[in-house]
DOLOLUM-357894 format. One record per residue: x, z, y of N, C-alpha, C in turn; residue in one letter. Coordinates in pm, whole numbers, padded with zeros to 5 digits, always signed. Example, Ala and Ser with C-alpha at 12.3 -4.5 7.8 and 13.67 -1.06 7.14 Angstrom:
REM DOLOLUM-357894
+01319+00780-00569+01230+00780-00450+01320+00780-00330A;+01285+00708-00225+01367+00714-00106+01290+00787+00003S;
REM end
This chain:
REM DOLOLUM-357894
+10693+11033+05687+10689+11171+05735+10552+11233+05711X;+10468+11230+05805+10335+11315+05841+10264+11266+05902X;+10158+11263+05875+10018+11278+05976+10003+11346+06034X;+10008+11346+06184+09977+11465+06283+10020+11606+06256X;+09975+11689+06234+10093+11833+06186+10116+11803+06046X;+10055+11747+05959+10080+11797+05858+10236+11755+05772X;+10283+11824+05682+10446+11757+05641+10433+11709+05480X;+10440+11592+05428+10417+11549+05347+10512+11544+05262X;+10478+11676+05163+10592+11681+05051+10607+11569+04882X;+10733+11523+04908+10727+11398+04803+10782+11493+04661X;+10738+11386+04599+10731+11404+04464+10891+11425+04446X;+11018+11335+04489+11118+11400+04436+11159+11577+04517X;+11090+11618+04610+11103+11718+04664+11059+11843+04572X;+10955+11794+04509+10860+11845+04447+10924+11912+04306X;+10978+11801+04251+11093+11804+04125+11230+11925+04133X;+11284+11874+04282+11380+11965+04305+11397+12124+04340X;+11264+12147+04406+11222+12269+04439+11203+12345+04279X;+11093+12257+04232+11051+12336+04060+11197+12366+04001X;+11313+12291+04012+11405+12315+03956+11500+12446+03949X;+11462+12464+04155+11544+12586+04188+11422+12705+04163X;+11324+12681+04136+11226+12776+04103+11258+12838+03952X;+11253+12719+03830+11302+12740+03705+11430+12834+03724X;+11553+12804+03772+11672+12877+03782+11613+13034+03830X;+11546+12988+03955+11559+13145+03954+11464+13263+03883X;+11314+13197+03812+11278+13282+03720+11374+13327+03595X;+11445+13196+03587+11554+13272+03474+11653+13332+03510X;+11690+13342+03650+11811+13441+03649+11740+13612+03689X;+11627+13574+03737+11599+13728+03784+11541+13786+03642X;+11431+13689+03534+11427+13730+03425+11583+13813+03360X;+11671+13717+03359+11773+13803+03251+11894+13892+03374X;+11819+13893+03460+11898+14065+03504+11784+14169+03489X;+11705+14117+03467+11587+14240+03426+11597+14280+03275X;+11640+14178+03203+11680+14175+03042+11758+14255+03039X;+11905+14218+03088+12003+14312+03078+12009+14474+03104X;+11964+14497+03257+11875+14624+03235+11824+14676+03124X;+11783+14609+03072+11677+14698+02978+11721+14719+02854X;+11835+14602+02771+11869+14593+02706+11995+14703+02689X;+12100+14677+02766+12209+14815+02819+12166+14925+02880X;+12185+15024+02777+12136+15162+02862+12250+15237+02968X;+12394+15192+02884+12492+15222+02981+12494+15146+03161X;+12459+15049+03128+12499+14960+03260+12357+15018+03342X;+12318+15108+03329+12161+15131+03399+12243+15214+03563X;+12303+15216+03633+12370+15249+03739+12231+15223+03850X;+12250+15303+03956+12140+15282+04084+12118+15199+04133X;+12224+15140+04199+12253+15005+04226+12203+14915+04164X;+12214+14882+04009+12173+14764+03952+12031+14799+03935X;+11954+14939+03941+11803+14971+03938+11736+14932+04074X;+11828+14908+04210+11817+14840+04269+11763+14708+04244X;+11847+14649+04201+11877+14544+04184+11751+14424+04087X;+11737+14569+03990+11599+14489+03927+11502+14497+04018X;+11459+14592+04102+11334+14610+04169+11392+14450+04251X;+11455+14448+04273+11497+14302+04400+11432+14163+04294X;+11479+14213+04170+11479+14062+04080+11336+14073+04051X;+11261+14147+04050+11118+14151+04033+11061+14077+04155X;+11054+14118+04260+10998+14054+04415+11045+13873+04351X;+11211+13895+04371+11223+13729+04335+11204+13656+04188X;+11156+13703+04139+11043+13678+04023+10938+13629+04019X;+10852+13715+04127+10706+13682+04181+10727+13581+04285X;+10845+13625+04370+10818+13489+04440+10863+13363+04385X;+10939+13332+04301+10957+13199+04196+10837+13125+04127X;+10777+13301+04089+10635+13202+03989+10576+13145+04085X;+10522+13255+04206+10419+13169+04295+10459+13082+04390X;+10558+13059+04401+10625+12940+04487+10629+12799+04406X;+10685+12850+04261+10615+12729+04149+10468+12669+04133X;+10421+12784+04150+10272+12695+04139+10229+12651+04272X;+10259+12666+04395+10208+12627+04487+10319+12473+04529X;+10428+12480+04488+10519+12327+04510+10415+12254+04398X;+10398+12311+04285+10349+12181+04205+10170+12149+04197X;+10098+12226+04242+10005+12211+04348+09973+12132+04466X;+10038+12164+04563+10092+12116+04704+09889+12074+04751X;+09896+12203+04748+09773+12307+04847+09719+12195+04969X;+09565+12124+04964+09533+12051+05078+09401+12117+05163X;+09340+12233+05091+09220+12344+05164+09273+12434+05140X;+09169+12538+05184+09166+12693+05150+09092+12742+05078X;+09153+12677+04934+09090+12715+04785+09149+12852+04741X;+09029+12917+04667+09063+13055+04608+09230+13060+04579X;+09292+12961+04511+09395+12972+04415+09489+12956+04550X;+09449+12845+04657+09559+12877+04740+09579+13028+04850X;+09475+13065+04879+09470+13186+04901+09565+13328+04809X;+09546+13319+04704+09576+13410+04589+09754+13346+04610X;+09794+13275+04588+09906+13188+04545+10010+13237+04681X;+09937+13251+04811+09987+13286+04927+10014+13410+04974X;+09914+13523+04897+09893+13614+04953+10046+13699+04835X;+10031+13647+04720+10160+13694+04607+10285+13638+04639X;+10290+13536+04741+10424+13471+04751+10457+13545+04888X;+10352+13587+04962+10374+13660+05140+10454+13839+05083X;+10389+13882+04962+10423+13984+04935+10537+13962+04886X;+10637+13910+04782+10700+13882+04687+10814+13862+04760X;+10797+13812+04872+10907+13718+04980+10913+13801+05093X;+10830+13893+05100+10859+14019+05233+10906+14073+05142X;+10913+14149+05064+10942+14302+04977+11087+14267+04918X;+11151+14115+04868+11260+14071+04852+11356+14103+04968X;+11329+14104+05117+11371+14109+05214+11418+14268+05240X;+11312+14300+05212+11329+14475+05203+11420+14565+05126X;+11413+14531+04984+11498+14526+04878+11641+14442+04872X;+11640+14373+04973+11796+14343+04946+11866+14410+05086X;+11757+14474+05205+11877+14525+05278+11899+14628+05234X;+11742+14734+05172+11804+14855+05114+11918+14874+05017X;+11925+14773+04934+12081+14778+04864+12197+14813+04977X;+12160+14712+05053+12317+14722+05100+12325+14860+05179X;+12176+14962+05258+12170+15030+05277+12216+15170+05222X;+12217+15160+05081+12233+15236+04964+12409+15226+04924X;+12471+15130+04919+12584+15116+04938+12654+15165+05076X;+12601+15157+05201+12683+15166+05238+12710+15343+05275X;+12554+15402+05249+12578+15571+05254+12690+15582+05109X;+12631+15567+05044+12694+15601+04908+12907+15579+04904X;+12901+15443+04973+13017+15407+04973+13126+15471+05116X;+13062+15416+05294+13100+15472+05358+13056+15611+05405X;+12989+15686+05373+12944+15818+05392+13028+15904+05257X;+13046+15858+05160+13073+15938+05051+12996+16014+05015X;+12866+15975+04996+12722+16098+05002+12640+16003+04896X;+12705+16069+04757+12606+16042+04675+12467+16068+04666X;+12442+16195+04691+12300+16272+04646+12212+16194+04777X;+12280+16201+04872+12193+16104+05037+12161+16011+04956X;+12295+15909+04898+12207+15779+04879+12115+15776+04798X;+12111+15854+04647+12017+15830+04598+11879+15925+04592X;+11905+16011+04707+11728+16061+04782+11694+15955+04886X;+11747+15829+04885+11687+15728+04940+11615+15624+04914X;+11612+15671+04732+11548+15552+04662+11428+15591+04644X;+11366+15693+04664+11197+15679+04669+11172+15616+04814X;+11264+15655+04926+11201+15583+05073+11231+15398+05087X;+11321+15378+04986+11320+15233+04950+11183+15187+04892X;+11128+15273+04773+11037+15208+04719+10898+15214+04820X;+10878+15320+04900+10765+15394+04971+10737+15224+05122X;+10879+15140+05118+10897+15108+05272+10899+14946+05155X;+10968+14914+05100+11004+14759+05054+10863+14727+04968X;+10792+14813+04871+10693+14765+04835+10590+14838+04896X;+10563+14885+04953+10440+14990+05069+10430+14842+05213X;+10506+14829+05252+10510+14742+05396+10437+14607+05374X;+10495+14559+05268+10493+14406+05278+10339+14393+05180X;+10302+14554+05105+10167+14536+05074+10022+14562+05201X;+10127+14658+05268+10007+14660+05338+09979+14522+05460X;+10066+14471+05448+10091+14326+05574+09983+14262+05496X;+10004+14204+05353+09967+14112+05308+09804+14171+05285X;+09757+14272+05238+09653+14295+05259+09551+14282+05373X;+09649+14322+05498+09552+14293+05626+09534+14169+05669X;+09637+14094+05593+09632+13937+05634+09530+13827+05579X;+09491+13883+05414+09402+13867+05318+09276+13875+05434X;+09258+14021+05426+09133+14036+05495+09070+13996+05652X;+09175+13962+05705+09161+13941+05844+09158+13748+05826X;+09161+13650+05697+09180+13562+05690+09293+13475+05783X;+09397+13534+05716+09518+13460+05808+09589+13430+05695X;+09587+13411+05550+09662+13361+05475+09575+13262+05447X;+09631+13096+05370+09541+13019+05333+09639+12924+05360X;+09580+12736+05352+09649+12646+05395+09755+12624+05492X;+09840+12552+05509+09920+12566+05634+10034+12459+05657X;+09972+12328+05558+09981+12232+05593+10140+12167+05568X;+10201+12252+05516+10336+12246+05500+10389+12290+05624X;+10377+12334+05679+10444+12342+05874+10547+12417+05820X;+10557+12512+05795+10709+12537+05734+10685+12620+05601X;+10640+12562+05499+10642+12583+05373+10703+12441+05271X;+10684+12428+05154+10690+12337+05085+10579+12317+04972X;+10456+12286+05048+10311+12265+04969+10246+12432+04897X;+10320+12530+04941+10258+12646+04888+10205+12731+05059X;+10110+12805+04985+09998+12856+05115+10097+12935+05155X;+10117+12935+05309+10104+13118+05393+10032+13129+05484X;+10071+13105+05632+09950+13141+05699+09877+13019+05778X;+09710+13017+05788+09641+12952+05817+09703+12815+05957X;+09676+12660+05925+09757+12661+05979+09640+12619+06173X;+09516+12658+06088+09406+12687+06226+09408+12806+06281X;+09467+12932+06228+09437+13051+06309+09538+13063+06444X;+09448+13097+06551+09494+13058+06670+09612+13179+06666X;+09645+13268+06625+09768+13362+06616+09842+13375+06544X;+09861+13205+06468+09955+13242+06332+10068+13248+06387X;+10144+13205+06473+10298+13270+06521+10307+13368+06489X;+10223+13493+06573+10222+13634+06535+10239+13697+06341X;+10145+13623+06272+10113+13612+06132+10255+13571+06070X;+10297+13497+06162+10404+13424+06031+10531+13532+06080X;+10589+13594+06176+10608+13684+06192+10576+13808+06140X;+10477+13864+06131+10427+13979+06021+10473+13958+05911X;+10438+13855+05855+10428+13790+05726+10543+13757+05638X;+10714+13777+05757+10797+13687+05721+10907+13685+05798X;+10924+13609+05884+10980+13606+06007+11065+13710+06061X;+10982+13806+06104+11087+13925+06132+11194+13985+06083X;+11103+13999+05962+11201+14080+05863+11327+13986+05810X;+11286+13873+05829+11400+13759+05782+11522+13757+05921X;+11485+13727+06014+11546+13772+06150+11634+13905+06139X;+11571+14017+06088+11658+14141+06050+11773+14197+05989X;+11707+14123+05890+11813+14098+05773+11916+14039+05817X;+11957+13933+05870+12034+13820+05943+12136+13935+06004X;+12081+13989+06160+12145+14125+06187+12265+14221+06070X;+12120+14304+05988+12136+14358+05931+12222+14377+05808X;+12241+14347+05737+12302+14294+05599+12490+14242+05686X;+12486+14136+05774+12625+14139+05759+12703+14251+05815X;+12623+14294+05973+12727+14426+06017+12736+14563+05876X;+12632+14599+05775+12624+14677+05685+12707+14663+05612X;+12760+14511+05550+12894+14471+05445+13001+14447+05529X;+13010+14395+05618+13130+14478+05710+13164+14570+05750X;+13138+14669+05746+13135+14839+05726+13185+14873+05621X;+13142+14829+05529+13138+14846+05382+13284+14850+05332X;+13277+14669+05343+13483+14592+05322+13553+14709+05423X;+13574+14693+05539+13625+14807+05633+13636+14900+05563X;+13578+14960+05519+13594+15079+05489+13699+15104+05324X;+13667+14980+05250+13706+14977+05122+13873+14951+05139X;+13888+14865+05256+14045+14807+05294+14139+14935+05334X;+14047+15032+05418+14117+15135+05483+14140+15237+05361X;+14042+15265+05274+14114+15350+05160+14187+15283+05072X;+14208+15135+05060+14294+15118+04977+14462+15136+05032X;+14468+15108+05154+14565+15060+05193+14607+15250+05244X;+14577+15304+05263+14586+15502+05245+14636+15549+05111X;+14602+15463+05021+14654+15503+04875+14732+15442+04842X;+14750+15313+04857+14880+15240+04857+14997+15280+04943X;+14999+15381+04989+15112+15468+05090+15171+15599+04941X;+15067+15620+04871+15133+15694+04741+15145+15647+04662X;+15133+15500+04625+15174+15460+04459+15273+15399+04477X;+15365+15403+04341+15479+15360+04316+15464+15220+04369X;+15595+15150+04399+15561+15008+04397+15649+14936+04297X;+15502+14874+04218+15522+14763+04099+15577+14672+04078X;+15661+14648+03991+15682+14473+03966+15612+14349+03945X;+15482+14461+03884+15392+14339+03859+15244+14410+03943X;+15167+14305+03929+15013+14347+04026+14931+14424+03871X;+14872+14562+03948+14802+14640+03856+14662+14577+03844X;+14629+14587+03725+14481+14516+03647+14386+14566+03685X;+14332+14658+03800+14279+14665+03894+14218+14608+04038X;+14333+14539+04056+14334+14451+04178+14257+14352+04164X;+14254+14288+04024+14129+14146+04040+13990+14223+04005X;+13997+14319+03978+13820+14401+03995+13824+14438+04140X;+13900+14486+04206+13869+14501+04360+13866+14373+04444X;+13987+14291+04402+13963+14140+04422+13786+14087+04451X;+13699+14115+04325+13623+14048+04319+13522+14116+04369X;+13533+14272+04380+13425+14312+04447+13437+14291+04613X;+13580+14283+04621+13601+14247+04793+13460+14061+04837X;+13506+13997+04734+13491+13853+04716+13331+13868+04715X;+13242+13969+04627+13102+14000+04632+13019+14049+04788X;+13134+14119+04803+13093+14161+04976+13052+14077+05059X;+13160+14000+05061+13164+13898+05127+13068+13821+05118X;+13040+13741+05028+12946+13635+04946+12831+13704+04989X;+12779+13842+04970+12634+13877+04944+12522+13856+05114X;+12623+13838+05195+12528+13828+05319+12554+13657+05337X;+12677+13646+05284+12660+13512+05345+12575+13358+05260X;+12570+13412+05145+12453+13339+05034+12297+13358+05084X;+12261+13486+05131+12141+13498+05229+12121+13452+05303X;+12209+13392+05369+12228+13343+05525+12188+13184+05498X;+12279+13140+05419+12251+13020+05376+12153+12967+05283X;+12109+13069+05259+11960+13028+05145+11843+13003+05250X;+11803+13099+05342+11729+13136+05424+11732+13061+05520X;+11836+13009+05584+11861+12968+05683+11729+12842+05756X;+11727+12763+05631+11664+12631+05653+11515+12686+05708X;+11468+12783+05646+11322+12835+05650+11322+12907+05846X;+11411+12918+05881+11416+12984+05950+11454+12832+06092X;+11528+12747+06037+11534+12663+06133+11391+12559+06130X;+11335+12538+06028+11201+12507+06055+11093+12573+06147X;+11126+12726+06155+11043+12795+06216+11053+12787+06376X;+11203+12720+06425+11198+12759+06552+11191+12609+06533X;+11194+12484+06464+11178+12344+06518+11006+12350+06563X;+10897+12443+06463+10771+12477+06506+10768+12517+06624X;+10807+12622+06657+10760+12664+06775+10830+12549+06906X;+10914+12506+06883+10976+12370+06940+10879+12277+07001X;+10810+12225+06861+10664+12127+06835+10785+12039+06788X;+10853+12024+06744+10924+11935+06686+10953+11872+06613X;+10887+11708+06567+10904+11656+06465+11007+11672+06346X;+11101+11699+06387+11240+11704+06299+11221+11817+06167X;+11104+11923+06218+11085+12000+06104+11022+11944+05986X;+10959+11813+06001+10890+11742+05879+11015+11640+05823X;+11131+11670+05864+11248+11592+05760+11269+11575+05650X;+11257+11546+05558+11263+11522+05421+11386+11618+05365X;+11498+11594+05418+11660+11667+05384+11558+11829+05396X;+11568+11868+05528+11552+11976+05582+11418+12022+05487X;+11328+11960+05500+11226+12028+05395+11271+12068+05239X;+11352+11970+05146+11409+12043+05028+11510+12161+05077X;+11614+12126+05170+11694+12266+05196+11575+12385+05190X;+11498+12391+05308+11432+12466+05236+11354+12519+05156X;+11301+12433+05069+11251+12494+04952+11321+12534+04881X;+11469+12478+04842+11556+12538+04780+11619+12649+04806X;+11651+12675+04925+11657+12809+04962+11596+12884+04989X;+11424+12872+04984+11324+12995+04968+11335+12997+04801X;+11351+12977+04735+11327+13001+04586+11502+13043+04483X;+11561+13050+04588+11714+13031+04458+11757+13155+04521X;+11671+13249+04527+11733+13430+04546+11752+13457+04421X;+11657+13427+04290+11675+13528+04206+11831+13446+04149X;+11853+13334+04098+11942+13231+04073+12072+13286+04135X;+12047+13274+04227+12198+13345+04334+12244+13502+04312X;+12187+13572+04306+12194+13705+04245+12210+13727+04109X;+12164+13633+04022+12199+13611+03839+12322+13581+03864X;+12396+13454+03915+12521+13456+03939+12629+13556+03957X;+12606+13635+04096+12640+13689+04173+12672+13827+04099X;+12576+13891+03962+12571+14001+03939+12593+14011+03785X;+12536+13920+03726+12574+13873+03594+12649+13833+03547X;+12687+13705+03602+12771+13594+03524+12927+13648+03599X;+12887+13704+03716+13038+13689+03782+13104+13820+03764X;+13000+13892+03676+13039+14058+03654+13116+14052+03492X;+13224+14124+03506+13286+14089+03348+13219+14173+03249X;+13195+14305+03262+13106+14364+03166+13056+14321+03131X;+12949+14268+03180+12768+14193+03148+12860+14035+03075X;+12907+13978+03130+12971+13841+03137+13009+13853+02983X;+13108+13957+02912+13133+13959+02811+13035+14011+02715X;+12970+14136+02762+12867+14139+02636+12737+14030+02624X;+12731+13915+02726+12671+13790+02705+12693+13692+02602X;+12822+13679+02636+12916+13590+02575+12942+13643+02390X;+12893+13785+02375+12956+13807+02235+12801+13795+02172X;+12721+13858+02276+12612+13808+02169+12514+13699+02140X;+12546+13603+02230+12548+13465+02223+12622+13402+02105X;+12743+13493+02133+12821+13438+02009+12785+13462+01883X;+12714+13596+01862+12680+13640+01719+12537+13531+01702X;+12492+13522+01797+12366+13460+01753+12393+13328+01704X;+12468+13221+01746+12525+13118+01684+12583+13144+01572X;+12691+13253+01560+12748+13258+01470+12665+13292+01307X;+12555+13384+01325+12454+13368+01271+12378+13268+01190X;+12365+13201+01280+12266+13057+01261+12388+12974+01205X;+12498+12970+01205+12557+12885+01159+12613+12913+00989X;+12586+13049+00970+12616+13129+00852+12517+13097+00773X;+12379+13130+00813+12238+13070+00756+12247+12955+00713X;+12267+12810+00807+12255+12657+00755+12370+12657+00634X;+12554+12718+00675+12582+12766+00538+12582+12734+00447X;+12451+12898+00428+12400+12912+00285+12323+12857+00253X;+12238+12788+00343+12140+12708+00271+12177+12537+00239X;+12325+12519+00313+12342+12431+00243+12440+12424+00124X;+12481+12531+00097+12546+12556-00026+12458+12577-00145X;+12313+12592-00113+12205+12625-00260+12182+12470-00306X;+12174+12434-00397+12185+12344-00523+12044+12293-00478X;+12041+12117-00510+11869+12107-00509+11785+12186-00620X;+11708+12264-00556+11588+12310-00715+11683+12448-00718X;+11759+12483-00638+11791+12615-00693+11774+12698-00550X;+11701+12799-00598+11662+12902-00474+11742+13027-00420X;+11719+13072-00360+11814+13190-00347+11831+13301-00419X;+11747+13330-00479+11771+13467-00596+11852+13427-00676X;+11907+13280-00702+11978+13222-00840+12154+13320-00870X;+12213+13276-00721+12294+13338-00694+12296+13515-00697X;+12219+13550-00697+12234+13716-00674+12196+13757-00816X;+12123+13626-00912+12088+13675-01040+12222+13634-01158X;+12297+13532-01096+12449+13530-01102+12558+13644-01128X;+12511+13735-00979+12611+13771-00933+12578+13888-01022X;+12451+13913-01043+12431+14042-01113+12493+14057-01275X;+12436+13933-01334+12482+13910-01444+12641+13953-01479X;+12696+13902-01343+12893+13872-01347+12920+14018-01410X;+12828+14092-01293+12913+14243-01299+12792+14325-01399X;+12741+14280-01457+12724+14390-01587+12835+14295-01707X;+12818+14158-01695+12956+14140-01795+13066+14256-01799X;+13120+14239-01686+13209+14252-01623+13258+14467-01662X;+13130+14528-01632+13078+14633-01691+13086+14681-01842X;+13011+14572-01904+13064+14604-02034+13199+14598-02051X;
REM end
C-alpha cells in the first residue's frame, strides 16, 4: 500500500492509466478532426462538443505526464502539470453540463435563438471559472504535490496546505458533485420530453406494417440520452469515492483496484465521448469508414503498380508504351 499518507502508485497502474490516457487523446483528437474536416457536420452542439474535447485533451496530456512521472516534491513541472490538469478537468465539467444545458433549452423550450445566445455565457463561465480558480490557486500556493491522496501520481492540491479540503473543492470537487445532480435530472427532461412528442404524433400517422427507418435514429438518440449521464457517473465516480474515503481518513482509499478505477476514469472522458459521438453516430461512422477505405484502397493500388513494373523498368516505360500504342494507332 503506503507509507503513512502517501498512496503508492505501481507500475502496472501506471501502464493502465497511460493507456486510458492514449485512448482518450485520440478520441478527443479525432472529434476535433472531424470538425474541422466536415464543414457540413459543423452543428452547435458538436461546436460544443469540440470545446469539451479540447478541456479533455489537455486533461489527457497532463494527466499523462504526471502518471508517468508520479510527482514526489513540488517541482516546477509538478506545479505546471497540476495547475493545466486543475484547469482542463474543471472546464471539462463545465462544458459537459452546458451541453446538456444547451439541449435542453433548444430541445425542451423549443427556443433556438435562447439556446444559442447561450454559447458566449458557456464560453465566458466553463473557460473564465476554472481559469480564474486555477490561477488563485497557483498564486496562493495550493497546487503542487499531493502525494497521491486522491490522484494517480499527477499534482493537484498541496498535500501540506492546512485548507486543501476547501482547495480540492474549488479545484474540483464541487463542480464534480454538481454535475452528478445536474446532468441526469437535465437528460431526463430531455427523454421526457422527446417520448411525449413522439407518442402526440404517433396519434396522426398511419399505422405501418413495417417499423419506419427513423425509429433506430430515435432509437439511438433515446439510447445516447441515456448513456450520456450515466458514463459520467461511472467514469467519475471512483475519484469521488476516494474523496470521501479522505475525508473518512481511510485507508481503503490507497487500494490498488480503486486507485486504477480511478485513474481510468479521470482520463477516459475524451475516449467515451469519441465513442459516444463518433463511432456510434452513422454519419461520421460512415464517412470514416469510406475514407479509411479509400486510403487502403489507395495504398493497395500503389503496391499494385509497383509490383507490376518489370525489374530495371521504371515508370515512365509504360506511359512511353502507351503513348507510342496510340500514335500507332493514330496513324
Amino acid at each position: 500500500m503506503a507509507d503513512g499518507n502517501e498512496t503508492v502508485v505501481y507500475f502496472s497502474e501506471q501502464v493502465v492509466v497511460l493507456c486510458s490516457c492514449a485512448l482518450s487523446f485520440l478520441g478527443s483528437s479525432l472529434i476535433i478532426l472531424t470538425y474541422i474536416i466536415w464543414a457540413d457536420l459543423r452543428t452547435t452542439p458538436r461546436r460544443l462538443l469540440v470545446f469539451l474535447s479540447v478541456s479533455d485533451w489537455l486533461s489527457a496530456v497532463s494527466y499523462a505526464y504526471g502518471v508517468w512521472r508520479v510527482f514526489r516534491t513540488d517541482s516546477l513541472d509538478c506545479i505546471a502539470q497540476g495547475a493545466v490538469s486543475t484547469f482542463a478537468n474543471t472546464s471539462s465539467f463545465f462544458w459537459t453540463v452546458a451541453i446538456a444545458v444547451y439541449l435542453y433549452v433548444f430541445i425542451v423550450r423549443s427556443n433556438q435563438r435562447a439556446a444559442d445566445s447561450l454559447v458566449w455565457c458557456f464560453h465566458i463561465v466553463s473557460w473564465g471559472v476554472p481559469l480564474a480558480i486555477t490561477v488563485a490557486a497557483v498564486c496562493l500556493y495550493k497546487i503542487g504535490y499531493d502525494a497521491s491522496e486522491v490522484s494517480v501520481g499527477w499534482c493537484w492540491v498541496r498535500i501540506h496546505a492546512p485548507d486543501r479540503i476547501l482547495w480540492m473543492l474549488l479545484t474540483g470537487k464541487i463542480w464534480e458533485f454538481l454535475a452528478y445532480l445536474t446532468l441526469p435530472v437535465l437528460y431526463i427532461l430531455i427523454k421526457r420530453h422527446i417520448h411525449i412528442a413522439h407518442a402526440a404524433l404517433s396519434e396522426y400517422r398511419p399505422i405501418l406494417a413495417t417499423r419506419p427507418p427513423s425509429q433506430s435514429f430515435s432509437s439511438m438518440a433515446d439510447m445516447k440520452l441515456t448513456l450520456i449521464p450515466i458514463i459520467f457517473i461511472v467514469l467519475r465516480i471512483w475519484s469521488t469515492v476516494r474523496f470521501i474515503l479522505l475525508l473518512a481518513d481511510s485507508p481503503a482509499r490507497q487500494h490498488p483496484v480503486l486507485v486504477t478505477l480511478h485513474g481510468i476514469g479521470n482520463t477516459s472522458q475524451g475516449a467515451a465521448n469519441c465513442i459516444m459521438f463518433v463511432l456510434l453516430t452513422r454519419p461520421l461512422r460512415t464517412r470514416l469508414c469510406a475514407a479509411l477505405f479509400c486510403c487502403s484502397k489507395c495504398r493497395a493500388d500503389s503496391q499494385d503498380a509497383a509490383q507490376r513494373l518489370l525489374p530495371g523498368q521504371d515508370a515512365s516505360t509504360p506511359r512511353e508504351e502507351d503513348s507510342s500504342s496510340r500514335v500507332g494507332t493514330d496513324r
